[in-house]
C-alpha positions in Angstrom: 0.0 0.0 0.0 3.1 2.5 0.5 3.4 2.3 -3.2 -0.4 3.5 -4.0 0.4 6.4 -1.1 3.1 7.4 -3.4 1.7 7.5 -6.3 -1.2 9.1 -5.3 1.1 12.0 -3.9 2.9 11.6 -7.2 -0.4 12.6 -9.0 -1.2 15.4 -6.7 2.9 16.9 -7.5 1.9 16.5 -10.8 -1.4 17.9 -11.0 0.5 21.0 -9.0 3.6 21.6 -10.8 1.8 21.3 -14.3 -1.7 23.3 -13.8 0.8 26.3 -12.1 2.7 25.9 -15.4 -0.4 25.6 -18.1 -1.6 28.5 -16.4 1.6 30.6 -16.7 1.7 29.3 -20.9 -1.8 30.0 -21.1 -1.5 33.5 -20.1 2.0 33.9 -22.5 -0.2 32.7 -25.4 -3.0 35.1 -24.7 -0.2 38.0 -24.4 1.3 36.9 -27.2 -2.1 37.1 -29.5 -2.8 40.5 -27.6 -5.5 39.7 -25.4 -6.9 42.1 -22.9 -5.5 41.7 -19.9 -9.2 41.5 -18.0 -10.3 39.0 -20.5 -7.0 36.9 -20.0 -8.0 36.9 -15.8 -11.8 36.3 -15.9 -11.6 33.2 -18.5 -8.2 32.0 -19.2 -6.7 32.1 -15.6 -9.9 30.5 -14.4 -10.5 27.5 -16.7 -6.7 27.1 -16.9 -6.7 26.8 -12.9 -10.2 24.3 -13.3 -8.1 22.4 -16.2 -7.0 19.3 -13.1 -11.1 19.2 -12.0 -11.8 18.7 -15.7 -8.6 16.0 -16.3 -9.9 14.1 -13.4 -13.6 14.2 -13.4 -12.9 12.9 -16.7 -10.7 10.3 -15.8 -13.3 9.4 -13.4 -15.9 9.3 -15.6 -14.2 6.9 -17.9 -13.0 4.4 -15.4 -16.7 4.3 -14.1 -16.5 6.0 -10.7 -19.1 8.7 -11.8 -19.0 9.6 -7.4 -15.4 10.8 -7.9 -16.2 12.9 -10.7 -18.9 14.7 -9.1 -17.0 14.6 -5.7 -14.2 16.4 -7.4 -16.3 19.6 -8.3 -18.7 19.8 -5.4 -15.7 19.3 -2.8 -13.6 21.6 -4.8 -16.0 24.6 -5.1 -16.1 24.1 -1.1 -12.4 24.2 -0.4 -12.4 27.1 -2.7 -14.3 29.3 -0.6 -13.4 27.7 2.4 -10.3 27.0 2.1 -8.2 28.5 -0.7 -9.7 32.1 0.1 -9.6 31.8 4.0 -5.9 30.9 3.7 -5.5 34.2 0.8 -7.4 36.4 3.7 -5.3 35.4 6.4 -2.0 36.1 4.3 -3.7 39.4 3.1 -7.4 41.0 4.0 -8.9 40.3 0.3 -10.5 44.3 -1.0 -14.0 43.3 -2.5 -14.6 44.9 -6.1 -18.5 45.8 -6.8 -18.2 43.6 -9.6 -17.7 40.5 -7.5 -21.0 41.3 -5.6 -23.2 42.3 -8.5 -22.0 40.5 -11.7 -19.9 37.0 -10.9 -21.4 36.1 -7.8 -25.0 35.8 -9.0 -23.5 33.8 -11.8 -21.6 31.3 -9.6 -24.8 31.2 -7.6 -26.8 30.6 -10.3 -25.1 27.6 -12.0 -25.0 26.5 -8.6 -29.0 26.4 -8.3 -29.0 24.9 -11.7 -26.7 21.9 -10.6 -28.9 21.8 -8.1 -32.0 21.6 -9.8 -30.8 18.4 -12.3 -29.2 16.5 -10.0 -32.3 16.3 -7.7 -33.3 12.6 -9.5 -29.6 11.4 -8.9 -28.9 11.6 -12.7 -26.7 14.4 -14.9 -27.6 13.8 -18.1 -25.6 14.4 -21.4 -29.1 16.9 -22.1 -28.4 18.8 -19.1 -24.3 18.3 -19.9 -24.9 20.2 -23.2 -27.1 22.6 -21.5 -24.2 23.5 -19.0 -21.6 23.3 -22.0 -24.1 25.8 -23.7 -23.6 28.0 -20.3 -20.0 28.2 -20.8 -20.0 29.6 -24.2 -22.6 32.2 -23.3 -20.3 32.9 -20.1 -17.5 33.4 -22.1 -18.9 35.7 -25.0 -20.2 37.7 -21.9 -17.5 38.2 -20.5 -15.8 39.1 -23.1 -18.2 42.1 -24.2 -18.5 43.2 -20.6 -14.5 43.9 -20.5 -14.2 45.4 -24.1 -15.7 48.8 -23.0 -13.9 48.6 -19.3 -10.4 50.0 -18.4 -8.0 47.7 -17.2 -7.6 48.0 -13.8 -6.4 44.6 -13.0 -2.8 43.7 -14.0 -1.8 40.0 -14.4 2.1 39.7 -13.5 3.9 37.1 -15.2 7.3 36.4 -15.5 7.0 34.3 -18.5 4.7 37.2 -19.8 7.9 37.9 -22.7 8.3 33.8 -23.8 8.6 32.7 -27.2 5.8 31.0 -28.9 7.7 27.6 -28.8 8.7 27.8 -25.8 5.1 29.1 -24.3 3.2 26.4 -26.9 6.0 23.9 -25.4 5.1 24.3 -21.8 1.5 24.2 -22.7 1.1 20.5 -24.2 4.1 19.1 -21.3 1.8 20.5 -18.7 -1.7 18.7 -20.2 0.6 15.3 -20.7 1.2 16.0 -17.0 -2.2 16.5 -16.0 -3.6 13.7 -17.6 -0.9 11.6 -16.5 -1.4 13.0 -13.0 -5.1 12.9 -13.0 -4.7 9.3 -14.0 -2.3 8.3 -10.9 -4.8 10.1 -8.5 -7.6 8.3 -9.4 -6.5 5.3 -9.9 -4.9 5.4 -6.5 -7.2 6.7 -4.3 -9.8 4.5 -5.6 -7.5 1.8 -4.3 -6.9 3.6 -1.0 -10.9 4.3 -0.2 -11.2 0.3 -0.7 -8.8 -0.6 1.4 -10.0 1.8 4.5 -13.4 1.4 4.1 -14.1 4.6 3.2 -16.4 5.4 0.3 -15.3 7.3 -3.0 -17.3 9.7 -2.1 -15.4 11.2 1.1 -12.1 10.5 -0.5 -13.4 12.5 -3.5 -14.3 15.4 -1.6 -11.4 15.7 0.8 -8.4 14.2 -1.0 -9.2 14.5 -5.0 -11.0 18.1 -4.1 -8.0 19.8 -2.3 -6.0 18.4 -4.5 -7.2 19.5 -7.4 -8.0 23.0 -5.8 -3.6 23.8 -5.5 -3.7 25.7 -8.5 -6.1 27.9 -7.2 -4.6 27.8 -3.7 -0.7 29.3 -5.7 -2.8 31.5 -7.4 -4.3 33.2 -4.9 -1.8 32.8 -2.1 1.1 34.5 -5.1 -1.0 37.4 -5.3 -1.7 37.7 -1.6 1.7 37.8 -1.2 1.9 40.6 -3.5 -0.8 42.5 -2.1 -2.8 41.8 -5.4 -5.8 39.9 -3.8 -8.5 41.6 -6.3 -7.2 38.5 -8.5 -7.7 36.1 -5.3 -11.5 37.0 -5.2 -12.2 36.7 -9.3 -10.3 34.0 -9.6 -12.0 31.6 -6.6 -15.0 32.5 -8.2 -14.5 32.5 -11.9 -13.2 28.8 -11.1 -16.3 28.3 -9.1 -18.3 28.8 -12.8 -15.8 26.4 -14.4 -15.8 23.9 -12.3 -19.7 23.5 -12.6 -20.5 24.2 -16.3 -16.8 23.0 -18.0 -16.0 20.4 -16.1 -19.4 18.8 -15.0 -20.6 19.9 -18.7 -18.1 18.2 -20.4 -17.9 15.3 -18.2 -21.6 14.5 -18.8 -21.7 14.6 -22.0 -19.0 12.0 -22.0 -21.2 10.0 -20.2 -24.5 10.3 -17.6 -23.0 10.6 -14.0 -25.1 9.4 -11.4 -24.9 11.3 -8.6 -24.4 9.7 -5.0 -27.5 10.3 -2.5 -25.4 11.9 0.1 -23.6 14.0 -2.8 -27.1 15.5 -4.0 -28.8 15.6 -0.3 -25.3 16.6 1.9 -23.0 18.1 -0.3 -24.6 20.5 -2.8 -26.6 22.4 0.0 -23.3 22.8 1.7 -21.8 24.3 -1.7 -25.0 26.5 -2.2 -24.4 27.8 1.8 -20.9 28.3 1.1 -21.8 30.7 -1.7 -24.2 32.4 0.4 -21.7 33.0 3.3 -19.3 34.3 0.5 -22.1 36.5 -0.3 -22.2 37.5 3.8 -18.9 38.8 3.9 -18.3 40.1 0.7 -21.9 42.3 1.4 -20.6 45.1 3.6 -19.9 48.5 2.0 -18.3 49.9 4.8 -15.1 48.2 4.3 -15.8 46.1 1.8 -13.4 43.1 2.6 -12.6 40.0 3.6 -10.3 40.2 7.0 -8.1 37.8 8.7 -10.9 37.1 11.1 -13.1 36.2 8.6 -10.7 33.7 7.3 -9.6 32.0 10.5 -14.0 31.6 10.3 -13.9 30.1 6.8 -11.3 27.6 8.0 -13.2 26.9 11.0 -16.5 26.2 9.3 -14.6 23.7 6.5 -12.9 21.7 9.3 -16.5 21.1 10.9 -18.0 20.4 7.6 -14.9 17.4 7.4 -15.8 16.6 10.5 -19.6 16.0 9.8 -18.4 13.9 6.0 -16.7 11.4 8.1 
């Protein structure tokens, strides 16, 4: 068993080292074919941190452990919130744009209903898959004409921002061979490891697969904490949020139906649909119009006793 443990941490290396660098490629390719720099945070640093969700759900999907997949995004879209931002806040109090309260939150709320809604007769069809994929492409388009008549207030930093094009097109297929690879070892592995411990794909999914798929967010945010540039922090947790729902779960689907664990539907999306509404709670107040340390250290708090209550 010490050998699944290690390639199951293997998997999760992987899944790291290569979604921080198909993000960094991703954004050098936009550069390089002059995309506005708004456009380049609200869709191409989001799905690009969502890309390990979508690798795995889809590995999940094929190997017929449709709980995983599903798992994956509901436990992920938690630990986002939760986690990933709670650990940004306590770094760095995150500064709330207006945006974030009255354009991508009802968004991320309202694809969160919607998953919601079809997955209340334990099934996500490849109908309601398309209907999600559908989604994406009117998110994106959306986006797109909402930043064309906005200034840029929101700089992206990258090192790799002046790459070459083979280099930056380089980078970009290694790190998709790594996550796919990387998907494949974690799933593989901690189907193996939920066997042998008696614990159901499920919780595994949630906890394990989750926060490890949720690292690229986690660097994300916690790099631009550290550079006092947490107005990325907050559109990027929930621009994710969006992917995670209607790329990954869309696309997965359509693959193949995923049927959708009892406790997933009944437990685990009404804890995703609270956790948006207490992102709502603290993000609300005009007054300061942030997310402190306190509020963090809360987060943290409240995704430890939802662990808790899982197991």
């Amino acid at each position: 068993m010490v050998k699944v443990y290690l390639l199951l941490l293997t998997g999760l290396l992987l899944l790291f080292v290569s979604g921080k660098y198909l993000v960094e490629s991703s954004v050098a390719i936009s550069r390089l074919l002059r995309i506005p720099t708004m456009i380049i945070g609200l869709t191409v640093v989001a799905f690009g941190t969502s890309a390990p969700e979508l690798l795995v759900s889809l590995q999940a999907a094929f190997r017929g452990f449709p709980e995983i997949a599903m798992g994956n995004v509901v436990g992920s879209n938690i630990s986002n919130i939760l986690l990933v931002l709670a650990i940004t806040a306590i770094i760095f109090p995150i500064p709330v744009p207006e945006k974030s309260v009255k354009r991508d939150w009802p968004v991320m709320m309202f694809v969160s209903l919607l998953l919601f809604a079809f997955t209340l007769n334990g099934w996500l069809t490849r109908l309601e898959g398309i209907m999600l994929v559908a989604l994406l492409m009117a998110y994106i388009v959306y986006t797109v004409i909402q930043a064309r008549g906005m200034k840029e207030t929101t700089e992206i930093k990258s090192e790799q921002s002046s790459m070459r094009w083979w280099v930056a097109g380089g980078m970009f297929l290694v790190s998709c061979a790594g996550l796919a690879f990387g998907a494949h070892l974690l799933v593989s592995n901690a189907a193996v490891i939920a066997e042998d411990l008696g614990i159901s794909k499920r919780v595994i999914s949630i906890t394990i697969i989750a926060v490890g798929t949720s690292i690229p967010e986690l660097a994300t945010s916690v790099i631009a904490a550290m550079k006092k540039e947490t107005d990325i922090s907050i559109g990027n947790i929930i621009g994710s949020n969006i992917m995670n729902i209607i790329s990954v779960l869309g696309f997965t689907s359509i693959v193949g139906p995923i049927q959708v664990d009892r406790e997933i539907a009944r437990f685990d999306i009404p804890w995703m649909l609270a956790t948006s509404l207490l992102l709502l709670l603290l993000m609300l107040p005009a007054v300061r119009s942030r997310i402190t340390r306190w509020e963090g250290i809360l987060m943290i708090s409240i995704y430890l006793l939802y662990i808790y209550l899982i197991f």
